[in-house]
N, C-alpha and C positions, 0 to 999 in steps of 0.2 A: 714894865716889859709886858705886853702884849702876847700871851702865847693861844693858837689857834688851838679851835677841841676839834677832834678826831670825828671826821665825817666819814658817811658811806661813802667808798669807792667804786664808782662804776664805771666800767670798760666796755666800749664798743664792742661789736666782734671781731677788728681788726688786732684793736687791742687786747682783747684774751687771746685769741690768732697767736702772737707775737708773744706774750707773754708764755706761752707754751711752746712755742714754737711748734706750733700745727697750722694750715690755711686755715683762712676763713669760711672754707666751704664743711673742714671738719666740725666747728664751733656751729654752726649754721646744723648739722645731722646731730650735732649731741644737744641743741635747744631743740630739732621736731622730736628726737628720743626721750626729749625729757633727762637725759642725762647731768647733764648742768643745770642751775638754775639761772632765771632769765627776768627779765620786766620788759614786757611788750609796750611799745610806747604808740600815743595814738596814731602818729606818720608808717607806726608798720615796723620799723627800727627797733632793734634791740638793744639791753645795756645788763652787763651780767657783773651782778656785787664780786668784787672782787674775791672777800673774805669768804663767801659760800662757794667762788667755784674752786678757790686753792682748796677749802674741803670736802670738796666733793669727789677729790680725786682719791686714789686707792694705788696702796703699792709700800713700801716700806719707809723713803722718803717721805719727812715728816715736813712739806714747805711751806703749809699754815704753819707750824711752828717758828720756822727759820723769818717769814716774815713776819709774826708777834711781835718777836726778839727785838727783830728791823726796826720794827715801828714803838716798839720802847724805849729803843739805841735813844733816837732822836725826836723823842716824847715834847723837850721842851726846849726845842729848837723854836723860836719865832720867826715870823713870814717875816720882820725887818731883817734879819739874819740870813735866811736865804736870801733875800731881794740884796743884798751886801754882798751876800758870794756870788750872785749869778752877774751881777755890776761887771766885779772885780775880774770874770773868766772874758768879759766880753773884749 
């Protein structure tokens, strides 16, 4: 059994957009503020780590934590495993 290691995550800003549920044009004024963290890519395009911008946030709401947890639930799930589930939904 085959199980994948944990790689960086990184999101568009369509996809932090969404994942927060704020526009793109918010995600876009919190990368010129320096607010969130970011990787400039050479097209101009940006890609923000997932795991640094869930900590980046502030508030009481602990959701790096909640997605840790996530991402431990199903540590040693194998990609033949999903590619079998996403089969079966189709």
């Amino acid at each position: 059994m085959t199980l994948t290691a944990p790689r960086l995550q990184l999101l568009t800003v369509a996809q932090a957009a969404a994942l927060l549920n704020v526009s793109d044009r918010t995600i876009r004024r919190w990368i010129e503020a320096k607010k969130v963290p970011y990787l400039k890519l050479p097209s101009g395009g940006y890609r923000i780590p997932q795991a640094s911008l869930l900590a980046s946030l502030s508030g009481t709401y602990d959701l790096a934590a909640e997605s840790a947890a996530f991402d431990e639930r199903f540590a040693d799930v194998t990609e033949e495993q999903v590619r079998a589930a996403m089969a079966a939904g189709e």
